[in-house]
C-alpha positions as CSV (number, residue, x, y, z in Angstrom):
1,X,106.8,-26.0,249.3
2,X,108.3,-22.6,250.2
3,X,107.2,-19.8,248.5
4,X,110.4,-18.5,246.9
5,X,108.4,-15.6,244.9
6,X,108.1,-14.7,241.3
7,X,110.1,-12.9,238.9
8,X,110.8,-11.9,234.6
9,X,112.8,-8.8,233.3
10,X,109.9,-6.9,234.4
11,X,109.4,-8.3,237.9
12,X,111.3,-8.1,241.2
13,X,109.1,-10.1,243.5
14,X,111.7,-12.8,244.8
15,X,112.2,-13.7,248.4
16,X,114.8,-12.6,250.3
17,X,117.9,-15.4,250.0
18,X,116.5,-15.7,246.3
19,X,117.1,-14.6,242.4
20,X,115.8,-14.4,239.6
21,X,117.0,-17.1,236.9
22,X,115.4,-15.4,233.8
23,X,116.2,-12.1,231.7
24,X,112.5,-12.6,229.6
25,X,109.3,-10.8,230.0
26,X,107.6,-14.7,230.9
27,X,107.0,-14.8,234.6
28,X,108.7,-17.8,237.0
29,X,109.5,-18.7,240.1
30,X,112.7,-17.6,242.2
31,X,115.5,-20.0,243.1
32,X,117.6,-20.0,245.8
33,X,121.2,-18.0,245.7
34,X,123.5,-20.7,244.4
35,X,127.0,-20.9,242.7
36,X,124.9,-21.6,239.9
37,X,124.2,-17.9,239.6
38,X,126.2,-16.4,236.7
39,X,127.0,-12.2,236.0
40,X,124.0,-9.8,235.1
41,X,122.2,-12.1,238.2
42,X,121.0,-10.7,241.4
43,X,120.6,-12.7,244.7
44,X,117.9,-10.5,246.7
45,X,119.0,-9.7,250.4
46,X,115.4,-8.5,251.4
47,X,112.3,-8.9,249.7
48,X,111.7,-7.3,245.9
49,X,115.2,-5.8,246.8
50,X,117.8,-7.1,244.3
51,X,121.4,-6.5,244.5
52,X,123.0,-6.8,241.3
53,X,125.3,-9.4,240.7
54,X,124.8,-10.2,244.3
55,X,125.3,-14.2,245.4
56,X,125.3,-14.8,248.9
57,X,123.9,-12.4,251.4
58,X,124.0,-11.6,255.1
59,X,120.6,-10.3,256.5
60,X,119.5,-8.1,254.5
61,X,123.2,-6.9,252.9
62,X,125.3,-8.8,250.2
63,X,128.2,-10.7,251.5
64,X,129.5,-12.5,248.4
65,X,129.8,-11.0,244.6
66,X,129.4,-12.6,241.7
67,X,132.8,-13.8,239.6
68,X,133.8,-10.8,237.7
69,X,132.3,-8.3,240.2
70,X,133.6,-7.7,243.9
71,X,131.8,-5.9,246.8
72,X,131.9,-2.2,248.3
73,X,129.2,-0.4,250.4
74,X,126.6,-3.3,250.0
75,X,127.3,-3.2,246.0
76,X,129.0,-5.5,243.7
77,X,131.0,-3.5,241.5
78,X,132.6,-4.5,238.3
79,X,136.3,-6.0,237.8
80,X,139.0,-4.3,235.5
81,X,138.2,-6.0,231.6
82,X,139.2,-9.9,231.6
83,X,139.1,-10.2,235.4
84,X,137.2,-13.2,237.3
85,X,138.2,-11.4,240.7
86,X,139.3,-8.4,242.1
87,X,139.9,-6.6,244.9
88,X,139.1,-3.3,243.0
89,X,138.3,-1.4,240.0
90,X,142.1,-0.6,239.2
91,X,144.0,-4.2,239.9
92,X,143.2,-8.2,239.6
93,X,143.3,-11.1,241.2
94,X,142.6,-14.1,239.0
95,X,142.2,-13.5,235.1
96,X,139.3,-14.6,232.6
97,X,140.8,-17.9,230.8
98,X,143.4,-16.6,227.9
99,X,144.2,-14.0,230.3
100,X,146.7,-13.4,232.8
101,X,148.0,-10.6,235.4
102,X,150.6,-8.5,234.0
103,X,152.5,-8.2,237.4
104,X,153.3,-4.9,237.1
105,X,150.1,-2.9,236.3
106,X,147.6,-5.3,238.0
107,X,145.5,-5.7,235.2
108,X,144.4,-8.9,232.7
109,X,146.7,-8.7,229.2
110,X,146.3,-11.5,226.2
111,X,147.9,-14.9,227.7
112,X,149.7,-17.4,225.1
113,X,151.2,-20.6,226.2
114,X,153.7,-21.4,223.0
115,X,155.8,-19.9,221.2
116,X,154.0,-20.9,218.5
117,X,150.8,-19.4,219.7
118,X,152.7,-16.3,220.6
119,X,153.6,-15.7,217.3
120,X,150.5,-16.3,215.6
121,X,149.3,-13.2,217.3
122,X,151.4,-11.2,214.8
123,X,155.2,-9.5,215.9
124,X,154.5,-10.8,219.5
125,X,155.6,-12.8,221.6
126,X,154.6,-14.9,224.8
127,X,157.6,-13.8,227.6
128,X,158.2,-17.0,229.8
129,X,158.0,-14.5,233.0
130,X,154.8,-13.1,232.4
131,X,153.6,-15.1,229.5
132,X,151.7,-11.9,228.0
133,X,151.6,-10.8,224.3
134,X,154.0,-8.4,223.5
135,X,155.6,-6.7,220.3
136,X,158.2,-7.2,219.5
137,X,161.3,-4.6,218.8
138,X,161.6,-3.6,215.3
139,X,162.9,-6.0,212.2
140,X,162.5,-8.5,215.0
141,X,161.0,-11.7,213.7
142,X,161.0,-14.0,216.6
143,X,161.6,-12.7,220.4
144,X,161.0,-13.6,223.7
145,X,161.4,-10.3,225.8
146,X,160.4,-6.4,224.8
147,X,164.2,-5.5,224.4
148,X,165.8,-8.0,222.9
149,X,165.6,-10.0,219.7
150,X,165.8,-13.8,218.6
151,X,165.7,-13.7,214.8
152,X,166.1,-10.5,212.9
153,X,164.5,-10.1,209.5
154,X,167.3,-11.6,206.9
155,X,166.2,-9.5,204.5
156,X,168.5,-6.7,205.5
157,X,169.1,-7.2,209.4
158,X,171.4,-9.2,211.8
159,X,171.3,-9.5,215.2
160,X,173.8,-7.2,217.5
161,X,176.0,-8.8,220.4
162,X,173.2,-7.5,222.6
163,X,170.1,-8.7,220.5
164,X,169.1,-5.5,218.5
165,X,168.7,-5.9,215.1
166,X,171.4,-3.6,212.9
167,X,171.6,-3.1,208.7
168,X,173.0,-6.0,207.4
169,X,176.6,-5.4,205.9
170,X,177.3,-6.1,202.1
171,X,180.1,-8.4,200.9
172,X,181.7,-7.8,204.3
173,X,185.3,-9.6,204.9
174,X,186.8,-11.6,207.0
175,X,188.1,-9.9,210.4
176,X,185.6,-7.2,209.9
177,X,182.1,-6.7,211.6
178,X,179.4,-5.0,210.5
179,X,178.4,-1.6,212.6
180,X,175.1,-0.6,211.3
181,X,174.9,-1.0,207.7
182,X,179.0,0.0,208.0
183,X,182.2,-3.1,207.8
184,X,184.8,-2.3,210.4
185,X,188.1,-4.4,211.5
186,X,187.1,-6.5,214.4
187,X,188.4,-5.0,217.7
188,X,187.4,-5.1,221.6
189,X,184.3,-2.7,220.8
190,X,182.9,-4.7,218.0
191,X,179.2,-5.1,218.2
192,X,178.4,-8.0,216.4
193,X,180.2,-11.2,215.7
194,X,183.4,-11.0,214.1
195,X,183.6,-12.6,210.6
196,X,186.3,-15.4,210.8
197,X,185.1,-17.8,207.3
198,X,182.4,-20.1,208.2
199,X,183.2,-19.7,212.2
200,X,180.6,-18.5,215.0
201,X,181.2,-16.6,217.1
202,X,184.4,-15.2,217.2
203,X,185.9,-12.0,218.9
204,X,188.9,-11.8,216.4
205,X,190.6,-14.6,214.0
206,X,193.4,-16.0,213.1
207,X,195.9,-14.8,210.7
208,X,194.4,-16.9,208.1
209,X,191.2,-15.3,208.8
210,X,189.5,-18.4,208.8
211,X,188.5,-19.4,212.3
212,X,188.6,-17.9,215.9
213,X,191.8,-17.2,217.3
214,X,189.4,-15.3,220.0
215,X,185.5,-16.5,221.6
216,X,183.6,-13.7,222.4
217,X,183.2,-13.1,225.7
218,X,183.1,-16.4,228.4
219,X,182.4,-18.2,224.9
220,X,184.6,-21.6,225.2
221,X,186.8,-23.4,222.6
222,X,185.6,-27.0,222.2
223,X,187.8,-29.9,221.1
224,X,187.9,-29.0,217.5
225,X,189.5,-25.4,218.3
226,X,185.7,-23.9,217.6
227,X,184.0,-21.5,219.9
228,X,180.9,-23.5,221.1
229,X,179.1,-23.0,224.5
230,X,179.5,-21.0,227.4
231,X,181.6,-21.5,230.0
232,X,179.8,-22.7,233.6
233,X,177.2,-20.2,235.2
234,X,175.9,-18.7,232.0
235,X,173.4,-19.5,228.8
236,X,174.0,-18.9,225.0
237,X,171.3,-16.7,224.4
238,X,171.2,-14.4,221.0
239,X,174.8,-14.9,220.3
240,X,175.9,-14.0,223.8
241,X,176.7,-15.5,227.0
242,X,174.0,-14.4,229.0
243,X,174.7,-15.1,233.2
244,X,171.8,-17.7,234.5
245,X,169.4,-16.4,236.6
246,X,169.7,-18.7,239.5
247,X,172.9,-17.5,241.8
248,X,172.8,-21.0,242.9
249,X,173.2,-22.5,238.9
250,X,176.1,-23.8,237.7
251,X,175.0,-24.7,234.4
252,X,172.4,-23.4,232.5
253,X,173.6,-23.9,228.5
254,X,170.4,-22.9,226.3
255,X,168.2,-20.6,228.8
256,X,169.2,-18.6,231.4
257,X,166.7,-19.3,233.7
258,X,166.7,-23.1,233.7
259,X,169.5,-24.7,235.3
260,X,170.8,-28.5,234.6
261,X,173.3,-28.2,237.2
262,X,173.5,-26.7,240.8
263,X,176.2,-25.8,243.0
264,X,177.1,-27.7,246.1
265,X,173.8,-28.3,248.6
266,X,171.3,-27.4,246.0
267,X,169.7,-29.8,243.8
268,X,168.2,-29.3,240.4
269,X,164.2,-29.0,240.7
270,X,161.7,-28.1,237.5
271,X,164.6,-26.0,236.1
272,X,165.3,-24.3,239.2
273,X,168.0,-24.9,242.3
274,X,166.1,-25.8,245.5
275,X,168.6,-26.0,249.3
276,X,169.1,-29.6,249.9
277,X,167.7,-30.2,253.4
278,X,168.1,-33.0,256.0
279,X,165.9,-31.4,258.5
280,X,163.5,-28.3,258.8
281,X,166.1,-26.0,260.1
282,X,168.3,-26.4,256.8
283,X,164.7,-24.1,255.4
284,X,163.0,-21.2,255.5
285,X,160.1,-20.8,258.0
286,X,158.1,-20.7,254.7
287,X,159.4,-23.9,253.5
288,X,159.2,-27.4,254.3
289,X,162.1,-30.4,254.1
290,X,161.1,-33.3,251.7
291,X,164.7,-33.6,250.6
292,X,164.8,-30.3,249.1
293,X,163.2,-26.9,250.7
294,X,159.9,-26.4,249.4
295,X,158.3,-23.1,249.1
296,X,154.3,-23.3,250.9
297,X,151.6,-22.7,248.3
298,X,148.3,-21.6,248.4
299,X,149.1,-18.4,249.9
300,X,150.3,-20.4,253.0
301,X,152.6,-18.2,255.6
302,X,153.8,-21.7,257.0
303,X,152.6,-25.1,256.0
304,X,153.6,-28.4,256.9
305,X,154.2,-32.0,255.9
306,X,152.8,-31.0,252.3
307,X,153.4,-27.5,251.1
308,X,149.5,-27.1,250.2
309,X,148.6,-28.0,253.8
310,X,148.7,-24.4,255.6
311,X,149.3,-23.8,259.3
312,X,149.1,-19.9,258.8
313,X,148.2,-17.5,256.1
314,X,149.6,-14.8,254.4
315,X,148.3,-11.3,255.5
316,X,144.9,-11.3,253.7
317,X,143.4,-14.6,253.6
318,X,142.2,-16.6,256.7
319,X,143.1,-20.4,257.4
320,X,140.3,-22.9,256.9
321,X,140.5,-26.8,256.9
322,X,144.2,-26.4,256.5
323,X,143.9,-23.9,253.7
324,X,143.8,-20.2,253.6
325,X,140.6,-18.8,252.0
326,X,140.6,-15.0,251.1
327,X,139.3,-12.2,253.0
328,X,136.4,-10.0,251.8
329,X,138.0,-8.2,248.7
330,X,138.3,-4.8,250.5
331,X,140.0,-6.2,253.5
332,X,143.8,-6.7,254.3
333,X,143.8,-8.9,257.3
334,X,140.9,-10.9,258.9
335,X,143.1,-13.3,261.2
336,X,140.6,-15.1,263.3
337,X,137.2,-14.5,261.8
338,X,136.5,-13.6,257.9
339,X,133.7,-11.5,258.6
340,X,135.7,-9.3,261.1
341,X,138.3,-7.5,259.5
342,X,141.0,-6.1,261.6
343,X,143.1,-4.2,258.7
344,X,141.2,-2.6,255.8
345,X,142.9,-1.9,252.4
346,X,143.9,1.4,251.1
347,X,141.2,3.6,251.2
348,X,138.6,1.9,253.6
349,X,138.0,1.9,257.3
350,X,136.9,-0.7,259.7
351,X,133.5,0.0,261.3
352,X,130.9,-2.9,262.9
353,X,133.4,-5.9,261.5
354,X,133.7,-4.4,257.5
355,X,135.7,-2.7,255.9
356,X,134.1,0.9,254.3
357,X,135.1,3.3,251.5
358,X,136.6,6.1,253.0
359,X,134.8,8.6,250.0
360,X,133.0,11.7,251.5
361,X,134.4,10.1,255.2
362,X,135.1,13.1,258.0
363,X,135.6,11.0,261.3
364,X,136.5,7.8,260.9
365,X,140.6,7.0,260.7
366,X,140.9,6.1,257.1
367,X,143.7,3.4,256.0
368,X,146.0,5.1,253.9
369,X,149.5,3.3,253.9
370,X,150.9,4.3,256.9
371,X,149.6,7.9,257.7
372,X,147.6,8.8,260.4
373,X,144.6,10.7,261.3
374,X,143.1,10.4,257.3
375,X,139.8,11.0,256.6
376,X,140.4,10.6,253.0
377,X,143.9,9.2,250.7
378,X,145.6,11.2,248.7
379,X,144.8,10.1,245.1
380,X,147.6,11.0,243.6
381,X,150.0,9.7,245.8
382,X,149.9,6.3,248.0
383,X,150.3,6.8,251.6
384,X,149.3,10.1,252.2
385,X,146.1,11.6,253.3
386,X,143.8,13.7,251.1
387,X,141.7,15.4,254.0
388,X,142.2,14.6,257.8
389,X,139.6,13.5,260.3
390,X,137.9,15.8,262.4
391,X,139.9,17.8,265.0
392,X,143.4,17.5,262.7
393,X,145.0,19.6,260.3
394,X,146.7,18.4,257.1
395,X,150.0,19.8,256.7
396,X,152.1,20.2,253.6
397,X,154.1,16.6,253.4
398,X,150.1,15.0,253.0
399,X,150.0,13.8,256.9
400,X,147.7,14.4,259.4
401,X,149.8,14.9,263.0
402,X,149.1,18.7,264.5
403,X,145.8,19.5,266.2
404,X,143.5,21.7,264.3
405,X,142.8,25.4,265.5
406,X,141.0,25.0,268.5
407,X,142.1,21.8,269.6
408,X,145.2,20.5,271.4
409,X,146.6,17.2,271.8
410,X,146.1,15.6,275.0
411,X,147.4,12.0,275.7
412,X,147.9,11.7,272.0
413,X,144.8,12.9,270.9
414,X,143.1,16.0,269.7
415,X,140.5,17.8,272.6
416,X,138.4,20.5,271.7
417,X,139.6,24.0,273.7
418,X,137.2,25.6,276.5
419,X,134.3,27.2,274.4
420,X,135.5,30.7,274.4
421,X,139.1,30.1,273.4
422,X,140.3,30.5,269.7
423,X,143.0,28.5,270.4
424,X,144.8,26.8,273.9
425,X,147.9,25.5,275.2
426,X,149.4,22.9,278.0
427,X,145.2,22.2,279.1
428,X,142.0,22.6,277.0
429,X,141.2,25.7,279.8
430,X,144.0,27.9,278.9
431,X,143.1,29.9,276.5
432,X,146.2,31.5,273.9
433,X,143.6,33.7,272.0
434,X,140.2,34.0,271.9
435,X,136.8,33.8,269.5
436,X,135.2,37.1,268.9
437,X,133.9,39.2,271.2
438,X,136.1,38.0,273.8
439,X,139.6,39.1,276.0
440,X,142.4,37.2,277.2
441,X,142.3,37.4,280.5
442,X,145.3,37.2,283.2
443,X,143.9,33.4,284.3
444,X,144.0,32.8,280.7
445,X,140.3,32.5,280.5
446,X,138.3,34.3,278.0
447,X,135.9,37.1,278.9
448,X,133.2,38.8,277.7
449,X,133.7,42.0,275.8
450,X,131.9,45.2,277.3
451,X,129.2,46.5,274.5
452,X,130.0,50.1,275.3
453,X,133.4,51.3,273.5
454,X,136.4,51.1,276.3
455,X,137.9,54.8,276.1
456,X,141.5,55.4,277.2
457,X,142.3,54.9,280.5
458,X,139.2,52.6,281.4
459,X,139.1,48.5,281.1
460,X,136.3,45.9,281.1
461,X,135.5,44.1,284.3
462,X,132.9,41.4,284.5
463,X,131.1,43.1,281.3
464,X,131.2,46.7,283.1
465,X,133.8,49.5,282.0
466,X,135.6,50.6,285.0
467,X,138.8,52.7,285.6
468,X,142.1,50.6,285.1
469,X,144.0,49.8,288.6
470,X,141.2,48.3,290.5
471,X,141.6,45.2,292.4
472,X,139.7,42.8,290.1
473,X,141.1,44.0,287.0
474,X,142.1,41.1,285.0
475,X,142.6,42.3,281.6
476,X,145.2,44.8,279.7
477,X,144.2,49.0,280.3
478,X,143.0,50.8,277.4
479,X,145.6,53.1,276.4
480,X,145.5,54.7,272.7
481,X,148.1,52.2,271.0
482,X,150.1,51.4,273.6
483,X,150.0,47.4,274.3
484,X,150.1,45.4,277.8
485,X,149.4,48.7,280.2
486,X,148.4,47.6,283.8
487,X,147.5,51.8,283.5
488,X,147.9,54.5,281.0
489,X,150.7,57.7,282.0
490,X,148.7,60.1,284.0
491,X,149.8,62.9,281.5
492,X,149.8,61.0,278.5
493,X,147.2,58.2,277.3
494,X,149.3,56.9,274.7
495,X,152.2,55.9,277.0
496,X,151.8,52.9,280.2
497,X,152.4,54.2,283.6
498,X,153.1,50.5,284.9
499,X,153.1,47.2,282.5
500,X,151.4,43.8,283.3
501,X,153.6,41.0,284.9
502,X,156.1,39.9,282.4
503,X,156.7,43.0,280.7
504,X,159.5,45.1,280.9
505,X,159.1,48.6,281.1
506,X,161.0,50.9,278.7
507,X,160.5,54.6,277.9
508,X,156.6,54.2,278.8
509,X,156.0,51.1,276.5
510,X,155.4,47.7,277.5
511,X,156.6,46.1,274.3
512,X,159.7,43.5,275.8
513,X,159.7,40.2,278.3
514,X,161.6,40.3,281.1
515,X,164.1,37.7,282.1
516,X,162.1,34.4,283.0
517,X,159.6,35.0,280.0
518,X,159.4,34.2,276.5
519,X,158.5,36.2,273.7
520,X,155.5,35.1,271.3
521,X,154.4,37.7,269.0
522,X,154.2,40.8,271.4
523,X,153.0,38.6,273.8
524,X,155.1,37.5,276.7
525,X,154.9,34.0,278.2
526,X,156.3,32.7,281.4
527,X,158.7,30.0,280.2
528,X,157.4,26.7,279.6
529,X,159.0,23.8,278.4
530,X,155.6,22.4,277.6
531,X,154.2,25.4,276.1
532,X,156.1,25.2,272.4
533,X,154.9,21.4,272.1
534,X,151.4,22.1,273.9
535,X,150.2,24.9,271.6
536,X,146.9,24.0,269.6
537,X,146.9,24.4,265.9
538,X,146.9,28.1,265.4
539,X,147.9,29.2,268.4
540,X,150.8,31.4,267.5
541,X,149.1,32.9,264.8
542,X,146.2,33.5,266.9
543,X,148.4,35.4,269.6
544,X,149.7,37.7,267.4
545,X,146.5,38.6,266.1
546,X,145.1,39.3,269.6
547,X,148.3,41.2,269.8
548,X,147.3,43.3,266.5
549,X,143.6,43.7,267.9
550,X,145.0,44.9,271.1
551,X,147.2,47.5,269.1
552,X,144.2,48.7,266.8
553,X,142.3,49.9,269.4
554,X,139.8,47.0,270.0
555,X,139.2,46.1,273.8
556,X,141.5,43.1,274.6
557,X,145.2,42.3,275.5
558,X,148.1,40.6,277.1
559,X,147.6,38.8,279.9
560,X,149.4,36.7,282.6
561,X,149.3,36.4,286.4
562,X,149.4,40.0,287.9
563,X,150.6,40.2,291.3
564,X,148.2,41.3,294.2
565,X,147.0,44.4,294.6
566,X,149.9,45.1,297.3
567,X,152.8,44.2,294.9
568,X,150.9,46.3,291.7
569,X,151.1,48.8,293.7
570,X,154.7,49.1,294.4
571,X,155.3,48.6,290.8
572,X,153.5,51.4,290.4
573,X,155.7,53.7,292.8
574,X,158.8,52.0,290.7
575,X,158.0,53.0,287.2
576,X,157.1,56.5,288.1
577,X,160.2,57.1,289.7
578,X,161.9,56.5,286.8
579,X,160.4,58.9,284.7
């Protein structure tokens, strides 16, 4: 016999693939995970490990929850109150007997299946849509929707032309009608049934005052000269022709959401107007012909010969044996294989074949309606990410597109910039600014500050202050707060003697782009088409704040290609002769 282990309330030694089938201190043996299983039990996925209200496992993780209870992160969580299943803790699948889903919050109201029953609750009522206990409106004795009443309370109330109950008038006369408590003559705005002696009904009467010499509205005169019925394509409901709901109903006399009759190529079915059909093309691709169209059940996409027998499923459930079974609660699509989930629902990602919550998540792409890049959803609002992944920035409509600082997107995704650049534009190796301690170079590499202090006129080269105007100078000249000098004015530190490529050169300063380059901050940039789109997260903001580093006296500057040493120097001879 094999050894299945031993358990009470005070001991956990089951098997793995076992539970425990008793909540008292006396000790017993473990039986095997069954549907026999019921809430507050625990199938054990390793050995002296329970996982509460657990019933199938996988190895050593749960795989199936208990009813009332579904599964996230290994744990079986519990369902909204009066819920058998759910997908999660806000919204329902199937409801606890007596209960049904209220299709507009998700969750598991009072369920009544009569009128009767309905109103034995108290002033509620069972509405055939949903089927849920309501209240009714006030001095409403018997209704069947929130808005609208049946039977008033006689005691004082009638109903109105549009089912609210209104003060009941006293001694009121014929070819009046009573406006809230108030006798009027009848007219085109009366609001409740004109009073025409004993006849129903009536928009106005005759000169006798004794029976309708006008129905209210597409009311019809029968034989006898008495409004009675509706005419074709609407339902007497609450003293009112009401239109029936089915666009395809020509007759639907007491309810207007059963039909008796349908109009040409439909055909009455359980109250409702189905197509006629001769073959399969007459329907839907979610139908199939048996005389009339058929709508697939069973969550079936497309079925065929029966309208239980499925050939595909709707998007979260699976075919099986011609039926389609439902995915792991936290999943949205699992076409091929239920264990391998290839869409997650809001708020989980797909990782190894399951679907995981996406709380405290920082790298993984998060489902969260259609956004992209999330880490985390936005709990306030579906759709939209609450933090991005690694690498992205969130910007202020909740998405998760632009590169964060120090990244930029490359074939649609974010790469990290060279090491020493802040932030980096058209490759990850062209630096736009730079982390501390570092200066844009003309290659647009960043290099190594000097540790000495750079005094006017001087530069740092390869971590060495030298003059500026050597050779192998590759970075702006120090020159009090003048910005992008290739070298300070002989007679005057404050001023540039020549500018770095792209600059022009007015009255000593170096602070405009010549034709051919753009202006960023007080940088200047050989015109790029790509170089707008290509910038990194930040990478604006961090030029001009190498720009205002540059400008406060900290070593570092402009950059761009500088011509040979040849060219620089007849720069040089051309901005001195100008002075």
């Amino acid at each position: 016999m094999t050894d299945t282990g031993t358990c009470s309330n005070a001991v956990f030694n089951c098997k793995a693939g076992n539970y425990c089938p008793t909540n008292s201190s006396t000790v017993v043996n473990c039986l095997s995970c069954s549907e026999d299983m019921i809430y507050g039990q625990s199938c054990y996925c390793e050995d002296s490990k329970p996982i509460y209200n657990c019933q199938e496992c996988a190895g050593n993780r749960c795989s199936k929850c208990l009813s009332q209870t579904f599964l996230q992160n290994d744990r079986c969580l519990d369902c909204p109150p009066y819920c058998d299943t759910c997908a999660d803790t806000n919204s329902c699948i199937t409801c606890t007997e007596g209960y049904e889903k209220n299709p507009q919050t998700g969750i598991c109201e009072l369920f009544c299946k009569s009128e009767d029953e309905c109103l034995s609750i108290g002033e509620e009522f069972g509405e055939p849509a949903t089927s849920m206990a309501q209240t009714c409106i006030p001095n409403c004795l018997v209704c069947f929707t929130t808005t609208t009443c049946e039977f008033c309370n006689p005691s004082g109330f009638i109903s109105t032309l549009t089912g609210q109950c209104t003060s009941k008038c006293v001694n009121i006369q014929n070819g009046n009608y009573c406006d809230n408590g108030t006798a009027k003559p009848c007219d085109e705005n009366l609001t409740t049934e004109c009073k025409c002696g004993r006849a129903d009904f009536c928009a106005s009467c005759n000169q006798a005052g004794t029976q309708c010499k006008k129905c209210l509205p597409h009311m019809k005169f029968n034989k006898t000269g008495e409004c009675d019925g509706c005419e074709d394509g609407f339902a007497l409901e609450i003293s009112q022709c009401i239109p029936c709901t089915d666009e395809n109903c020509n007759v639907c006399p007491s309810k207007k959401n059963i039909c008796t009759a349908c109009k040409n190529n439909f055909m009455v079915q359980n109250g409702k107007c189905e197509k006629q059909c001769t073959t399969i093309a007459n329907c839907t691709a979610s139908q199939i012909c048996d005389k009339i169209c058929k709508t697939c059940t069973g969550n079936c996409a497309t079925c065929k010969d029966a309208v239980d027998t499925c050939m595909t499923c709707k998007s979260g459930f699976i075919l099986e044996n011609q039926k389609c079974a439902a995915c792991p609660s936290d999943c949205a699509n699992c076409d091929g294989d239920k264990n391998d989930c290839k869409i997650c629902k809001e708020g989980f990602f797909a990782k190894d074949k399951i679907c995981n919550t996406c709380d405290g998540n920082t790298t993984e792409k998060c489902k969260c309606g259609n956004a992209a890049n999330c880490a985390t959803c936005d709990s306030s609002e579906i759709g939209k990410c609450g933090n991005c992944i690694t690498d992205y920035k969130k910007a202020d409509d909740g998405t998760c597109s632009a590169c964060a600082d120090g990244y930029l997107m490359v074939e649609m995704a974010c790469k990290k910039c060279q090491q020493t650049c802040a932030t980096c534009s058209q490759s990850i190796v062209k630096c736009t600014s730079c982390i501390d301690s570092h200066t844009m170079s003309i290659n647009q590499t960043c290099e190594k500050n000097c540790t000495g202090e750079l005094e006017d006129g001087n530069v740092c080269t390869a971590e060495v202050i030298v003059e500026c105007g050597g050779n192998d100078q590759i970075t702006a000249c120090k020159c009090k707060d003048a910005a992008n000098c290739l070298k300070c004015h002989s007679s005057d530190n404050k001023k540039c003697e020549s500018c770095m490529t792209g600059y022009k050169f007015v009255n000593q300063q170096c602070d405009s782009c010549i034709d051919g380059y753009t202006a960023v901050g007080k940088l200047c940039f050989p015109q790029d088409d790509t170089l707008s789109t290509n910038l990194s997260g930040g990478a604006v903001a961090g030029i001009v704040i190498a720009v205002l580093i540059v400008v406060g006296g900290v070593a570092g500057g402009a950059f761009w290609y500088m011509k040979k040493s040849k060219v620089n120097q007849e720069i040089e001879k051309q901005n001195f002769s100008r002075q």
